[in-house]
N, C-alpha and C positions, 0 to 999 in steps of 0.2 A: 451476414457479415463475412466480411472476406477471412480464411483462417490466417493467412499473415498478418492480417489488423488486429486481430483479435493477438494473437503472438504479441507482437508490439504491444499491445495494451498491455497483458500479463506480466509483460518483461518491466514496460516500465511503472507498472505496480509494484510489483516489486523490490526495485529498486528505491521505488519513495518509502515506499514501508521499511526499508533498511535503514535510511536514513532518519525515519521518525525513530525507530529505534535508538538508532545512535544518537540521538539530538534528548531524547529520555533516558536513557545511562549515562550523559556527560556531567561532569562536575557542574556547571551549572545548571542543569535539566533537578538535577541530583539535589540541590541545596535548593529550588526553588518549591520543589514538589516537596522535601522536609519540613519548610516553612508554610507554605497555602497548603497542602497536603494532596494538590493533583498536579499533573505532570502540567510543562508550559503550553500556550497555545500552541508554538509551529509545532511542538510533537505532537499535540493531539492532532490539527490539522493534518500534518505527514502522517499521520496512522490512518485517520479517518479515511484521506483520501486514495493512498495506496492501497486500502481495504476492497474501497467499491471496484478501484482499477481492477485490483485482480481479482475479482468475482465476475465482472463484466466479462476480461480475459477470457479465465477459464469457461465460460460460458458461451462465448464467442468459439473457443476452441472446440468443444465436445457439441454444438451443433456442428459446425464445421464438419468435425468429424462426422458425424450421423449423418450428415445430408452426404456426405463425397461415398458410405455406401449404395 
């Protein structure tokens, strides 16, 4: 995989895993998860998925790297 794809991936892993964050600290993420007692779907979703992104990423990146020695 090309190391700038793999960058891209990471980055926008990232940035979805910020946003599951923030979507699970918010006042409704917050009261919803007090009441059923687990966070709402889109933040598990945004977590789950910016999870794999950035493993994908990082993974894409350190072959990357290995092969360009």
């Amino acid at each position: 995989m090309n190391k700038f794809v793999s960058l891209a991936i990471l980055v926008a892993g990232l940035i979805i895993l910020y946003f599951g964050w923030q979507e699970r600290e918010s006042a409704a993420g917050q009261i919803s998860e007090a009441i059923t007692g687990q966070p709402t779907d889109n933040a598990m979703w945004f977590l789950i998925v910016g999870a794999v992104l950035t493993i994908i990423g990082i993974g894409g990146v350190l072959t990357g790297l290995k092969n360009k020695s």
